[in-house]
PDB file of N, CA, C and O in Angstrom, chain B, residues numbered from 101:
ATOM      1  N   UNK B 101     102.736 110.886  87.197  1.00  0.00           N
ATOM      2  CA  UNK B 101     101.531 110.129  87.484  1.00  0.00           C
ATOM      3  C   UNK B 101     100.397 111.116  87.726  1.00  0.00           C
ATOM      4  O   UNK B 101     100.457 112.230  88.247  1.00  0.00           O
ATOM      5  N   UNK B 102      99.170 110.348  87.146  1.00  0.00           N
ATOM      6  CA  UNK B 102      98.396 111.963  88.136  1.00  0.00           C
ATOM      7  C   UNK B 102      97.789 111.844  89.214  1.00  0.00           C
ATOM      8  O   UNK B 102      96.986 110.979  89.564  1.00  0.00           O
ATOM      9  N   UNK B 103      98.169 112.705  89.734  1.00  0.00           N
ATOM     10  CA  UNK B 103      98.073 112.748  90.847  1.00  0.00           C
ATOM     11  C   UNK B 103      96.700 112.722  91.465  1.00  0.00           C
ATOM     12  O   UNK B 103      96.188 111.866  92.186  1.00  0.00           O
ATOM     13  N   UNK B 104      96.114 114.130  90.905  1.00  0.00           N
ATOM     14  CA  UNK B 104      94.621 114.273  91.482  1.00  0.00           C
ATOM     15  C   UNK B 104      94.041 112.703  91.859  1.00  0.00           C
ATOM     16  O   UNK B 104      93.735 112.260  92.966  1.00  0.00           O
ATOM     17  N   UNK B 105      94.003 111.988  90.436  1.00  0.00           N
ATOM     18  CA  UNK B 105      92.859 110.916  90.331  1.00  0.00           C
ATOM     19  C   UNK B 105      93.408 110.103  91.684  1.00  0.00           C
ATOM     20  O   UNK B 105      92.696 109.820  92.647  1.00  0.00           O
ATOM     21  N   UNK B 106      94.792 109.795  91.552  1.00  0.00           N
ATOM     22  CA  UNK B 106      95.701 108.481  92.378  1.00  0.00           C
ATOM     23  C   UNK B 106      95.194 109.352  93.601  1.00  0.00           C
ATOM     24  O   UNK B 106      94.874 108.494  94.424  1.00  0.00           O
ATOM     25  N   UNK B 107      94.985 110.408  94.079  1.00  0.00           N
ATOM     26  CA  UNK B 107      94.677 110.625  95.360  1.00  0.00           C
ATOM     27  C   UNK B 107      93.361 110.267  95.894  1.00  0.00           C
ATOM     28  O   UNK B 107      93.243 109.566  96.899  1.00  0.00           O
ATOM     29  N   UNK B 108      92.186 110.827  95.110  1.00  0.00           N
ATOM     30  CA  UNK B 108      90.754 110.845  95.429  1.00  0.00           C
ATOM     31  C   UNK B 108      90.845 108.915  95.504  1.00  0.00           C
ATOM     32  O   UNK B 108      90.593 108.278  96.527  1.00  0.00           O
ATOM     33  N   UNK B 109      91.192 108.391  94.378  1.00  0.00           N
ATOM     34  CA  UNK B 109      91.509 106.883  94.627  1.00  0.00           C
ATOM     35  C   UNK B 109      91.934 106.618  95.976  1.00  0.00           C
ATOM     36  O   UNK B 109      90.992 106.665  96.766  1.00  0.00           O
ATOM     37  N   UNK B 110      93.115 106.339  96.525  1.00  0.00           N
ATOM     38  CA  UNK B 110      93.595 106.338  97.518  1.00  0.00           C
ATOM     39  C   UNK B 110      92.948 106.781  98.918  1.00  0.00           C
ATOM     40  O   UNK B 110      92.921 106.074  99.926  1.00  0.00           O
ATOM     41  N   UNK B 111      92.590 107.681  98.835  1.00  0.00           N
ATOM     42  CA  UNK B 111      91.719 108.852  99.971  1.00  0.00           C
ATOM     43  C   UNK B 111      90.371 107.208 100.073  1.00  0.00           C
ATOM     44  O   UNK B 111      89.983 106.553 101.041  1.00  0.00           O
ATOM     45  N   UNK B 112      90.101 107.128  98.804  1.00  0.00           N
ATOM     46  CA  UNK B 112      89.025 106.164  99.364  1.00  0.00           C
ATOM     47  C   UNK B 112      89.081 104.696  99.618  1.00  0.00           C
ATOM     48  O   UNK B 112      88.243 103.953 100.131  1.00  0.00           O
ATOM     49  N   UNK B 113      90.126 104.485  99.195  1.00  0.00           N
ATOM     50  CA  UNK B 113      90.378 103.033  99.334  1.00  0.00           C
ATOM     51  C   UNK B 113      90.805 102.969 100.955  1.00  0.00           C
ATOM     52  O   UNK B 113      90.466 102.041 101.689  1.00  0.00           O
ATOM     53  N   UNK B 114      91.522 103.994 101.339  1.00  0.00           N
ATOM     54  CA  UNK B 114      92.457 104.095 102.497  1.00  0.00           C
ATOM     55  C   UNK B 114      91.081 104.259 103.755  1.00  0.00           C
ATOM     56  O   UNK B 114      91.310 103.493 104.691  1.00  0.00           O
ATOM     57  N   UNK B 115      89.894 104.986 103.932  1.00  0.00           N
ATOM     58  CA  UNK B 115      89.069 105.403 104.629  1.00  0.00           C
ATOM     59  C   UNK B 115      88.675 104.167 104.785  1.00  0.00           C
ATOM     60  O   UNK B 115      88.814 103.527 105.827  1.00  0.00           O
ATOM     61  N   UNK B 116      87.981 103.619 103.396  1.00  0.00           N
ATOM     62  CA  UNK B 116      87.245 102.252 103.521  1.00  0.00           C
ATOM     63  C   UNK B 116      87.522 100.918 103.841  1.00  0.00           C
ATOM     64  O   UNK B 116      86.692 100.014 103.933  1.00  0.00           O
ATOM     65  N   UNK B 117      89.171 100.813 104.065  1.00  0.00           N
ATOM     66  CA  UNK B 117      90.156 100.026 105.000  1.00  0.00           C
ATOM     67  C   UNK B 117      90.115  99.068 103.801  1.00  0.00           C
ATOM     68  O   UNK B 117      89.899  97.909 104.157  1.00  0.00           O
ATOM     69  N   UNK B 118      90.308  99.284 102.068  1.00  0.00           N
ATOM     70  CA  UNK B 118      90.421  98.477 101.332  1.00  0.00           C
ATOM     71  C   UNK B 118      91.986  98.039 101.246  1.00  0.00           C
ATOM     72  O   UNK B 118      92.449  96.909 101.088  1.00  0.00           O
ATOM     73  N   UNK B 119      92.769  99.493 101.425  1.00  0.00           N
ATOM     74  CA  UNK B 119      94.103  99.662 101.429  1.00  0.00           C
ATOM     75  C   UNK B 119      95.130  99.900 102.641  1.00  0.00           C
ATOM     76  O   UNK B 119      94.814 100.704 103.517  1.00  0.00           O
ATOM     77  N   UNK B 120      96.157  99.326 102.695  1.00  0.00           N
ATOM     78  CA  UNK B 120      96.742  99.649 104.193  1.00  0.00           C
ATOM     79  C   UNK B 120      97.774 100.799 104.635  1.00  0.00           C
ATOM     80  O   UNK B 120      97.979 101.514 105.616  1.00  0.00           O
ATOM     81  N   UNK B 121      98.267 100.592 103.457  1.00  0.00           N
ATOM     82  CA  UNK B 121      99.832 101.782 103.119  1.00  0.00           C
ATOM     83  C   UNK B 121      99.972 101.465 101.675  1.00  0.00           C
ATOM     84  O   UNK B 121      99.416 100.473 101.204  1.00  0.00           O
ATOM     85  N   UNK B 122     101.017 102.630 100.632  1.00  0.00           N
ATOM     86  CA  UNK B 122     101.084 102.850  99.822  1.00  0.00           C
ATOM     87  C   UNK B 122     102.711 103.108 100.326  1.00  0.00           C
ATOM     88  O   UNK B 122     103.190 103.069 101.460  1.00  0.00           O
ATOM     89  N   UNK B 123     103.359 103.392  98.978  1.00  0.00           N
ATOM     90  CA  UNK B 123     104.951 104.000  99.212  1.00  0.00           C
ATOM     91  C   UNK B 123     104.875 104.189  97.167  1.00  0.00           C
ATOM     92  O   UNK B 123     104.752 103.404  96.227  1.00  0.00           O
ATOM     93  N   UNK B 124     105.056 105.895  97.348  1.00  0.00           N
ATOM     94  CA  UNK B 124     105.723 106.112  95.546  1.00  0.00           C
ATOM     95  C   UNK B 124     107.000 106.320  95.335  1.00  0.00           C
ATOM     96  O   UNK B 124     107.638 107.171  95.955  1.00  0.00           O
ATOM     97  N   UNK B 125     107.467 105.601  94.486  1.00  0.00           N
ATOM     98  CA  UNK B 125     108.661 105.110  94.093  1.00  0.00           C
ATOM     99  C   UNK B 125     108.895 106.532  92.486  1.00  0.00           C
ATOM    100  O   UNK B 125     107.911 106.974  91.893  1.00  0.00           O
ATOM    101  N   UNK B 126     110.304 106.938  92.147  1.00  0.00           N
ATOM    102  CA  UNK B 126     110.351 107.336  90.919  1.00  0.00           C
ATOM    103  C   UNK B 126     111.808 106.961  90.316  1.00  0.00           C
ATOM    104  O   UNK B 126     112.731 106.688  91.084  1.00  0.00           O
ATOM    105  N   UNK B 127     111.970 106.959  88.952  1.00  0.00           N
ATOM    106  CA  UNK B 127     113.330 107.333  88.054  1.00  0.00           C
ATOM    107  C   UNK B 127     112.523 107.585  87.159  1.00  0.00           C
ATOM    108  O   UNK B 127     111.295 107.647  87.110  1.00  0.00           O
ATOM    109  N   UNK B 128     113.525 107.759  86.279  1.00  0.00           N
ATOM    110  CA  UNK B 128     113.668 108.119  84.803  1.00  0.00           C
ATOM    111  C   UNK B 128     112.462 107.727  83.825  1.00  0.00           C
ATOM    112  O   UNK B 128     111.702 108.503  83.247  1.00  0.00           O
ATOM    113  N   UNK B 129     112.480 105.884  83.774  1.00  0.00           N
ATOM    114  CA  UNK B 129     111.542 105.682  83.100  1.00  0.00           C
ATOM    115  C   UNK B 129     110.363 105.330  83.665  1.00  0.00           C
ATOM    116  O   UNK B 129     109.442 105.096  82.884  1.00  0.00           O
ATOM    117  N   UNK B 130     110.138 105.222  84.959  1.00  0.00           N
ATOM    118  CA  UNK B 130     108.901 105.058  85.229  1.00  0.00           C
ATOM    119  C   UNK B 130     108.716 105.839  86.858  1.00  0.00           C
ATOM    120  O   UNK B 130     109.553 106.170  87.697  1.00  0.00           O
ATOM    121  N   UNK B 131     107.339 105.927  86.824  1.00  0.00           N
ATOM    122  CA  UNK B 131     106.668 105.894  88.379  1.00  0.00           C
ATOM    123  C   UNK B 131     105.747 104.907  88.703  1.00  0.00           C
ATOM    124  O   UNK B 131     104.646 104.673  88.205  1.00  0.00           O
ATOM    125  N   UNK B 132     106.304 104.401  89.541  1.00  0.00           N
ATOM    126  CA  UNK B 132     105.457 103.364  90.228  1.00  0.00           C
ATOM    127  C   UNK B 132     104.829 103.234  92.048  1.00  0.00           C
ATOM    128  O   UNK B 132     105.557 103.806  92.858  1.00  0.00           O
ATOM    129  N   UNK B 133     103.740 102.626  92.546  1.00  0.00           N
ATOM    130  CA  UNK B 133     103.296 102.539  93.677  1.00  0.00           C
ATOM    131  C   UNK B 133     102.724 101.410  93.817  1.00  0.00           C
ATOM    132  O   UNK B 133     101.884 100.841  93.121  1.00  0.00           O
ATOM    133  N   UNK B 134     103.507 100.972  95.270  1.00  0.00           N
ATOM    134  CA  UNK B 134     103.211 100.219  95.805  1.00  0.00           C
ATOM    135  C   UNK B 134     102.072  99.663  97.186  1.00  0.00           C
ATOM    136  O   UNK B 134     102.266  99.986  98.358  1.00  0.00           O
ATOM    137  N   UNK B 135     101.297  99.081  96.876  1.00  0.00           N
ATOM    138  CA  UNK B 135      99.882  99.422  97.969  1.00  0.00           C
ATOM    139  C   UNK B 135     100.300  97.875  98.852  1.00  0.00           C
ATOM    140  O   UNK B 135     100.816  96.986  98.176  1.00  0.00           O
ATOM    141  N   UNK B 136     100.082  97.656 100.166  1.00  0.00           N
ATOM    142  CA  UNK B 136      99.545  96.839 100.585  1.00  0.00           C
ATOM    143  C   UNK B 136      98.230  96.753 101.283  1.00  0.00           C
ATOM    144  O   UNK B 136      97.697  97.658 101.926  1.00  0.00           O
ATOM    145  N   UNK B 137      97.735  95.448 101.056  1.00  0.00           N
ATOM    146  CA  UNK B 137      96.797  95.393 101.792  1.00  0.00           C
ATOM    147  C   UNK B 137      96.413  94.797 102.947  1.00  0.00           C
ATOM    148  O   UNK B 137      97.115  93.795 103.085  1.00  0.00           O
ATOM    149  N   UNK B 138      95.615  94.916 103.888  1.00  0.00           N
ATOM    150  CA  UNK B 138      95.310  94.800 105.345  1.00  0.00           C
ATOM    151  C   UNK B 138      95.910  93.192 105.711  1.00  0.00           C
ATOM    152  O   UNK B 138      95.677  92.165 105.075  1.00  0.00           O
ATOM    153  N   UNK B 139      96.665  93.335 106.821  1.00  0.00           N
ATOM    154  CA  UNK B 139      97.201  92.273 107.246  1.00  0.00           C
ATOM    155  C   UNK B 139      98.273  91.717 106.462  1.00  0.00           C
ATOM    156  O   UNK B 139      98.880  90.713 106.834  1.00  0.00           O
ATOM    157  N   UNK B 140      98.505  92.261 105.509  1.00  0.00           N
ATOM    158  CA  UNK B 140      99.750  91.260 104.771  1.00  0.00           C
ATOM    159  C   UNK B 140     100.850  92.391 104.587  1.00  0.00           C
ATOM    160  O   UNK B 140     100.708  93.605 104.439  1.00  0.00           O
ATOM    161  N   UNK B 141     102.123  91.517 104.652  1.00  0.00           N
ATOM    162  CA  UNK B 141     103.934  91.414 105.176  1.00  0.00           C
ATOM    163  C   UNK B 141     104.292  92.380 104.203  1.00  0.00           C
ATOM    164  O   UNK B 141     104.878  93.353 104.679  1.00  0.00           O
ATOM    165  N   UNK B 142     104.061  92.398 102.663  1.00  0.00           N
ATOM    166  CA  UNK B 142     104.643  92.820 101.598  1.00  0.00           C
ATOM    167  C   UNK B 142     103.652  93.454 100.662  1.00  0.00           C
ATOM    168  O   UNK B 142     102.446  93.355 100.889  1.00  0.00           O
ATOM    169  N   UNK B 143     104.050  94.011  99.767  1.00  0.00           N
ATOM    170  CA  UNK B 143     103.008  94.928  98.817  1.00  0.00           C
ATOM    171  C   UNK B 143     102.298  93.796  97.810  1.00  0.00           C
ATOM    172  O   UNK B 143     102.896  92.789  97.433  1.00  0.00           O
ATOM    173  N   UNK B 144     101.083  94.089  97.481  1.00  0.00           N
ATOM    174  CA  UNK B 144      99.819  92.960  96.828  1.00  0.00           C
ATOM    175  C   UNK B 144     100.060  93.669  95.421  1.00  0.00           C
ATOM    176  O   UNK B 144      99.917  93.138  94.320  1.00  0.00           O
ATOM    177  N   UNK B 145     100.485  95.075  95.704  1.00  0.00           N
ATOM    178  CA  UNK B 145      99.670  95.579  93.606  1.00  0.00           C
ATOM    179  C   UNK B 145     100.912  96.746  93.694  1.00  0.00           C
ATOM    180  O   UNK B 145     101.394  97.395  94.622  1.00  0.00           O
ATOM    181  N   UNK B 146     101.198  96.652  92.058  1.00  0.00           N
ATOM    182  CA  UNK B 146     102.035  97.655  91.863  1.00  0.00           C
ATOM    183  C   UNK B 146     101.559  98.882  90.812  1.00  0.00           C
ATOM    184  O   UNK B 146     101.841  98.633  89.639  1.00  0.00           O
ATOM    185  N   UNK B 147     100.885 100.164  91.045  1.00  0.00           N
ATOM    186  CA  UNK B 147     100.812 100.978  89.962  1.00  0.00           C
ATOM    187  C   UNK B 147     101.529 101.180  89.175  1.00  0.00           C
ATOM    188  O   UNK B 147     102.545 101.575  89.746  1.00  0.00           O
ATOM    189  N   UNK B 148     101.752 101.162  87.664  1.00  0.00           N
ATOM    190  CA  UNK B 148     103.403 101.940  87.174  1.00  0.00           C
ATOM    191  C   UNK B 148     102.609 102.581  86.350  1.00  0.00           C
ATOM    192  O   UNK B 148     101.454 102.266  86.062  1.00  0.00           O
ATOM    193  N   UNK B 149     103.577 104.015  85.739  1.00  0.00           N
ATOM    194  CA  UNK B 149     103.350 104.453  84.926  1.00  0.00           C
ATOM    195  C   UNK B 149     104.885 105.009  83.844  1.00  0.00           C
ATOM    196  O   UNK B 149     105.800 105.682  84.320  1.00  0.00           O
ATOM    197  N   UNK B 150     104.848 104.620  82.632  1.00  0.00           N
ATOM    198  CA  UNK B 150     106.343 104.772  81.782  1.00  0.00           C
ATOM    199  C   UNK B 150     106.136 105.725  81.264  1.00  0.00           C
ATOM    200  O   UNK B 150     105.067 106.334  81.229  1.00  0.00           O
ATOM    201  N   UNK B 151     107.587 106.124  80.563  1.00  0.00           N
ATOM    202  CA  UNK B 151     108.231 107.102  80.193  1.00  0.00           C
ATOM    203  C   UNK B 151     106.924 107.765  78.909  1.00  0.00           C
ATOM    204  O   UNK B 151     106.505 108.922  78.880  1.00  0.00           O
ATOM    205  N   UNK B 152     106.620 106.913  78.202  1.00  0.00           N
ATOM    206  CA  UNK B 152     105.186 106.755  77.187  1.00  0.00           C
ATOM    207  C   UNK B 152     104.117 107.558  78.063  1.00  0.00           C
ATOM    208  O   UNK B 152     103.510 108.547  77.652  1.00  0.00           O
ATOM    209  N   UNK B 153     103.975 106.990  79.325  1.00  0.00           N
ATOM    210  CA  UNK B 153     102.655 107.430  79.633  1.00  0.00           C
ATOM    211  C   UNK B 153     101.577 106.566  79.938  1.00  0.00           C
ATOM    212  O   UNK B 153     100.433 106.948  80.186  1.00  0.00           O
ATOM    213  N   UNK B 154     102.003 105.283  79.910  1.00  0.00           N
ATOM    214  CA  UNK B 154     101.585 103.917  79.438  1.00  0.00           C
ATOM    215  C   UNK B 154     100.930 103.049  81.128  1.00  0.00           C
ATOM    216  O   UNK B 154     101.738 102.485  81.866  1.00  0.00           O
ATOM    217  N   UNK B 155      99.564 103.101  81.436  1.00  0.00           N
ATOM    218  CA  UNK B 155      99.443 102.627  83.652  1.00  0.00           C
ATOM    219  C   UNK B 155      99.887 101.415  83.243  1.00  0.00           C
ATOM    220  O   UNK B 155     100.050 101.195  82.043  1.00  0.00           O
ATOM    221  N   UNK B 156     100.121 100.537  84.133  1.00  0.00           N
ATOM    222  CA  UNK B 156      99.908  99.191  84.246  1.00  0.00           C
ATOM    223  C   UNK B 156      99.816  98.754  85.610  1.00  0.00           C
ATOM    224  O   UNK B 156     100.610  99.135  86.470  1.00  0.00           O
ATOM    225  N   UNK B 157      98.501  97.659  85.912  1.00  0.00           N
ATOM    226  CA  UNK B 157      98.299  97.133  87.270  1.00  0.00           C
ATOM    227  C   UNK B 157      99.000  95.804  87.021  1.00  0.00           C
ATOM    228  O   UNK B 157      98.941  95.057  86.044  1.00  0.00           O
ATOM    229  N   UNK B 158      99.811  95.687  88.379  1.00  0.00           N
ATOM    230  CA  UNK B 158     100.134  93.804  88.418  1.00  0.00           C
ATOM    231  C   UNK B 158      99.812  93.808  89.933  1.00  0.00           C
ATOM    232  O   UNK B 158      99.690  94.746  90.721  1.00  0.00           O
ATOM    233  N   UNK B 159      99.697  92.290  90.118  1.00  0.00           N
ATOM    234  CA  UNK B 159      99.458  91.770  91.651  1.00  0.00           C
ATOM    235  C   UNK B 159     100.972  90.863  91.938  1.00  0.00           C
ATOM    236  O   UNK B 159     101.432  90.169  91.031  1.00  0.00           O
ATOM    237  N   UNK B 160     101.463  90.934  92.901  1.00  0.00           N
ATOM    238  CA  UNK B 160     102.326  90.133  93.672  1.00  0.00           C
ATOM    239  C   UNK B 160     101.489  88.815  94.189  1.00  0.00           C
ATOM    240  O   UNK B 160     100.491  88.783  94.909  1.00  0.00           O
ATOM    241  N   UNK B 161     102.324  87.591  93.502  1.00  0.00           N
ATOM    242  CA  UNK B 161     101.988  86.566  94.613  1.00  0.00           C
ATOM    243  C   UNK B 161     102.435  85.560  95.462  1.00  0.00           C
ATOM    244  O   UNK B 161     102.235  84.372  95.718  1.00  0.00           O
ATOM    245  N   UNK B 162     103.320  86.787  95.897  1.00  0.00           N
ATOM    246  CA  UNK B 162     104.648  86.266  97.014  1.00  0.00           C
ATOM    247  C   UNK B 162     105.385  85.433  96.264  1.00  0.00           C
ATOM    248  O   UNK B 162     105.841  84.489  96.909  1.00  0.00           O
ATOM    249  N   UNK B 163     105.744  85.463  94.767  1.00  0.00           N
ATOM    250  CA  UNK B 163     106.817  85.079  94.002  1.00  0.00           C
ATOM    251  C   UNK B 163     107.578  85.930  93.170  1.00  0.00           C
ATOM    252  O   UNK B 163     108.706  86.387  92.989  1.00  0.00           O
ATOM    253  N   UNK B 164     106.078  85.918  92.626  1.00  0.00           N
ATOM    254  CA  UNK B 164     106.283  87.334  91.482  1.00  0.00           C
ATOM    255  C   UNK B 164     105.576  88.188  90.791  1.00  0.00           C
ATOM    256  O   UNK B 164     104.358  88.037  90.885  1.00  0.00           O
ATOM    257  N   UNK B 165     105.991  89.126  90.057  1.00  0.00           N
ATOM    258  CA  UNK B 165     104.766  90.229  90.139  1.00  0.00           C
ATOM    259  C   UNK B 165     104.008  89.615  88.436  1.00  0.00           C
ATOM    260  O   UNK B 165     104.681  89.101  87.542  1.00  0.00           O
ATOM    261  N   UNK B 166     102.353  89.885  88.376  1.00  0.00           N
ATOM    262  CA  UNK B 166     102.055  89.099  87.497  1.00  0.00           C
ATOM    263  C   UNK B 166     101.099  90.998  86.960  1.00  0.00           C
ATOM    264  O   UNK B 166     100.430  91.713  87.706  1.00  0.00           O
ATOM    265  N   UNK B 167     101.408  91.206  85.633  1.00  0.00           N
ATOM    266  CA  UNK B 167     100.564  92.292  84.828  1.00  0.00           C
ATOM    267  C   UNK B 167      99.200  91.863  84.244  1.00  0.00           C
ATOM    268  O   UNK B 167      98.967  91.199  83.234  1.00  0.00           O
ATOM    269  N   UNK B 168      98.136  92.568  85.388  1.00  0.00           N
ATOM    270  CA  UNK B 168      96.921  92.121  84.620  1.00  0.00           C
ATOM    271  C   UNK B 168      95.726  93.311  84.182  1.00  0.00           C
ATOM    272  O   UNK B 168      94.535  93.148  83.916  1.00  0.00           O
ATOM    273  N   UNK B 169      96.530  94.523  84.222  1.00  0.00           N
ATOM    274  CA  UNK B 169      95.536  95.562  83.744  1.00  0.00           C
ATOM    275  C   UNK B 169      96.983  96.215  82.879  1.00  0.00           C
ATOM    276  O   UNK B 169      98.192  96.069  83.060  1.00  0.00           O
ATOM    277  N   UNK B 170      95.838  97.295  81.478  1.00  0.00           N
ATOM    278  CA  UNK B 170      97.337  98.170  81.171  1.00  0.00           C
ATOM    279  C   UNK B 170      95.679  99.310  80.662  1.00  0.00           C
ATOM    280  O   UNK B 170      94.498  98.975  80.578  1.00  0.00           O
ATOM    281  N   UNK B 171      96.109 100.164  80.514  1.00  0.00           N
ATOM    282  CA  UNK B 171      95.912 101.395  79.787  1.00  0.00           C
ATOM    283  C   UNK B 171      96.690 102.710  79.392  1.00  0.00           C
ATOM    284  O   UNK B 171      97.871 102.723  79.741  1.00  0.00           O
ATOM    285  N   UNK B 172      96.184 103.897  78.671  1.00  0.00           N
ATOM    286  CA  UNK B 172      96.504 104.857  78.793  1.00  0.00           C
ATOM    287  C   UNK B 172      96.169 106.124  79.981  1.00  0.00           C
ATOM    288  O   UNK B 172      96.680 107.242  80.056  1.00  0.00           O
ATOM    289  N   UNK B 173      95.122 105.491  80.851  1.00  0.00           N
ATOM    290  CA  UNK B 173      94.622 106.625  82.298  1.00  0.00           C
ATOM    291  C   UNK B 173      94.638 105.544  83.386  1.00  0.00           C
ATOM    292  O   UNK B 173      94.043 104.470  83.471  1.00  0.00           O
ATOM    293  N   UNK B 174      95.346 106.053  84.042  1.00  0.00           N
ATOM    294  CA  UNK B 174      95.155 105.482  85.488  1.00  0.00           C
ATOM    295  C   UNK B 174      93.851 105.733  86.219  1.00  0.00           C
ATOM    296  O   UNK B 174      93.847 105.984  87.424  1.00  0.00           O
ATOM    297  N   UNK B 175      92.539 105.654  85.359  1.00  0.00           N
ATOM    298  CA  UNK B 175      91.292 104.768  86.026  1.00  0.00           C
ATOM    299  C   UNK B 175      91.239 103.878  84.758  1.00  0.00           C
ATOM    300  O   UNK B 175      90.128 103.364  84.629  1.00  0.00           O
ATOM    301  N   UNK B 176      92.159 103.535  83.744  1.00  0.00           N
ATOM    302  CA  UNK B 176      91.698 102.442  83.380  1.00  0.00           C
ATOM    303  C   UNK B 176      92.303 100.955  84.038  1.00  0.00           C
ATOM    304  O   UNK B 176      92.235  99.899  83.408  1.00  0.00           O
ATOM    305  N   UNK B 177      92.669 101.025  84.878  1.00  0.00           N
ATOM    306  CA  UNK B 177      93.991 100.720  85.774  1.00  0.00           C
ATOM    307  C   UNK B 177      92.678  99.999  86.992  1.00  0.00           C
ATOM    308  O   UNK B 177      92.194  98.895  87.241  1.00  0.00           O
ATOM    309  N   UNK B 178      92.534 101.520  87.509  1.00  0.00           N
ATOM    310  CA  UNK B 178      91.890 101.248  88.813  1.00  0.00           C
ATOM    311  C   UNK B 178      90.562 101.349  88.797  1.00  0.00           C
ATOM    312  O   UNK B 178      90.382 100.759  89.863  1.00  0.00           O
ATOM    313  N   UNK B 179      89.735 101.561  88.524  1.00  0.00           N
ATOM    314  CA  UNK B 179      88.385 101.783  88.495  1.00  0.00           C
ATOM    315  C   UNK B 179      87.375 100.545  88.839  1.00  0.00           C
ATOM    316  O   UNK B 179      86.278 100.609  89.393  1.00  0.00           O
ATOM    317  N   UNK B 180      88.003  99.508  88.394  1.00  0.00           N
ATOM    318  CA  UNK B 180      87.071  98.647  88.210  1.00  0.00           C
ATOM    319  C   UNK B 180      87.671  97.529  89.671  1.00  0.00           C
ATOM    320  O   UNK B 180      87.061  96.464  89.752  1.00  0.00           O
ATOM    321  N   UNK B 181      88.779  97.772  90.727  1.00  0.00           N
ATOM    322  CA  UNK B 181      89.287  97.383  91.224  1.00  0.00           C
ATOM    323  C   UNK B 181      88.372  97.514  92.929  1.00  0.00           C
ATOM    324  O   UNK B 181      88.736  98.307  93.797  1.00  0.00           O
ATOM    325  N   UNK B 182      87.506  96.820  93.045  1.00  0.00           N
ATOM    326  CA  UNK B 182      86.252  96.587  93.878  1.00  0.00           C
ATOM    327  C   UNK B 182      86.160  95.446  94.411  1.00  0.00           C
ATOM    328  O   UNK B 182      86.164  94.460  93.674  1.00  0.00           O
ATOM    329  N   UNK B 183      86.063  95.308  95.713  1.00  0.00           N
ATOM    330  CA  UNK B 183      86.281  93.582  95.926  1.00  0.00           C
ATOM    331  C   UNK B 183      84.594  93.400  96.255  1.00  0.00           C
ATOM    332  O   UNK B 183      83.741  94.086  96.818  1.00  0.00           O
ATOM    333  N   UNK B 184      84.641  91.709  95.380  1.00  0.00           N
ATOM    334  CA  UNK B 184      83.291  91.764  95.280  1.00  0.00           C
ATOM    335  C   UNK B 184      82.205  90.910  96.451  1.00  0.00           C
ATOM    336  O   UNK B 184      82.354  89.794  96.949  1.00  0.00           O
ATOM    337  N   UNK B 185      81.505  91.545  96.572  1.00  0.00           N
ATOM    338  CA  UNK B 185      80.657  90.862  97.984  1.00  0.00           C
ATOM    339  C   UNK B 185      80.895  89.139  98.242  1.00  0.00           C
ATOM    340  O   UNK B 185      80.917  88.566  97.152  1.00  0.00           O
ATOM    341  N   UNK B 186      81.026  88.450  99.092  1.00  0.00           N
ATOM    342  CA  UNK B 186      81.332  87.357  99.457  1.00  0.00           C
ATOM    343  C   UNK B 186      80.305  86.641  98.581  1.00  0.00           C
ATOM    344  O   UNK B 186      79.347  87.301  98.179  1.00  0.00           O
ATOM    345  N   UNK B 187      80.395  85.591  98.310  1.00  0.00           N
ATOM    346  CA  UNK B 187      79.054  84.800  97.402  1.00  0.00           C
ATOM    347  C   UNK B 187      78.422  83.896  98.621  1.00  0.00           C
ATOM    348  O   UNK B 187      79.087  83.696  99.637  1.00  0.00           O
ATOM    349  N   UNK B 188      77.111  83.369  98.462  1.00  0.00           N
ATOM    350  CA  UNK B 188      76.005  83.449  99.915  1.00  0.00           C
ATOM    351  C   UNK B 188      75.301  82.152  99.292  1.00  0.00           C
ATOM    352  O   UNK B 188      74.914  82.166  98.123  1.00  0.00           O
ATOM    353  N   UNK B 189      75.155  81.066 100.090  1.00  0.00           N
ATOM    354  CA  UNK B 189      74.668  80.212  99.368  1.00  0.00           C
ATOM    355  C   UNK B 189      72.827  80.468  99.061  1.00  0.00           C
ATOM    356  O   UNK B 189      72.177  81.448  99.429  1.00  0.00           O
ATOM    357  N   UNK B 190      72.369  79.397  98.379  1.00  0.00           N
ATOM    358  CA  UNK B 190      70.772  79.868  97.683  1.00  0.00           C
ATOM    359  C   UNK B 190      70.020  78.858  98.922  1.00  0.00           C
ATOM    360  O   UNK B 190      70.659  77.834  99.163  1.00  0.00           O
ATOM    361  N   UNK B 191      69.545  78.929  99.216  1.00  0.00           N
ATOM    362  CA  UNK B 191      69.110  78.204 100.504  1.00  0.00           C
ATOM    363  C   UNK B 191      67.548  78.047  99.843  1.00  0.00           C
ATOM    364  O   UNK B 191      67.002  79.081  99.460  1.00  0.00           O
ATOM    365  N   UNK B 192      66.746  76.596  99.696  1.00  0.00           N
ATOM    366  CA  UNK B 192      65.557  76.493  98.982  1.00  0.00           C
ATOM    367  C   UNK B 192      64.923  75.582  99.857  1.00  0.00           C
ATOM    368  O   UNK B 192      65.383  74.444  99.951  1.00  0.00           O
ATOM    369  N   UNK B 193      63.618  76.028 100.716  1.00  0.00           N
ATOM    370  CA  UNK B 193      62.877  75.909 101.288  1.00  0.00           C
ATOM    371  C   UNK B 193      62.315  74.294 100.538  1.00  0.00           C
ATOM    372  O   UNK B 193      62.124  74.320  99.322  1.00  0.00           O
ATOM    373  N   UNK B 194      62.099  73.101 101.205  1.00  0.00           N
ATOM    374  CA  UNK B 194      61.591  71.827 100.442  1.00  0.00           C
ATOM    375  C   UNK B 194      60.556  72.139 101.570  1.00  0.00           C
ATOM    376  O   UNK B 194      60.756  72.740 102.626  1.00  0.00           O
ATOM    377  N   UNK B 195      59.030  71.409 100.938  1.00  0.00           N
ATOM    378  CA  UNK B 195      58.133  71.487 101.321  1.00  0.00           C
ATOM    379  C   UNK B 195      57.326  70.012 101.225  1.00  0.00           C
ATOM    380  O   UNK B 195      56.178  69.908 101.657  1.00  0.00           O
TER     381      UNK B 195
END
């Protein structure tokens, strides 16, 4: 896996309290990591990476694990993985 990127990743997710704990897992054909996030029992997202070379992101949803990112670099994986500001209602002044 590489490392560098999965760290500077991590380093910031972990500061910015996006992430809670991690645990890396290995064999043969793959490496994979497991992140949870704040307040919850079990792991939310699984990094893998195969024997190919091949990332893939899935999310757990306390059934089963569902694949919804793949690339060849693990920032095509993670990069875009930003939680997005709460939505705010439009509040319009009647006159």
């Amino acid at each position: 896996m590489d490392l560098v990127a999965w760290t500077a990743i991590l380093s910031d997710r972990r500061r910015r309290g996006l992430w809670q704990r991690t645990e890396r897992f290995s064999n043969r054909e793959r490496d994979w990591i497991l992140v949870w996030l704040p307040s919850l029992a079990e792991p939310s997202l699984r990094l893998e990476r195969d024997s190919q070379g091949v990332y893939r992101l899935s999310y757990f949803d306390g059934q089963a694990w569902f694949q919804f990112r793949q690339g060849p670099d693990i920032l095509d994986c993670l990069a875009q993985m930003e939680p997005t500001p709460p939505l705010t209602a439009i509040v319009r002044k009647v006159e």
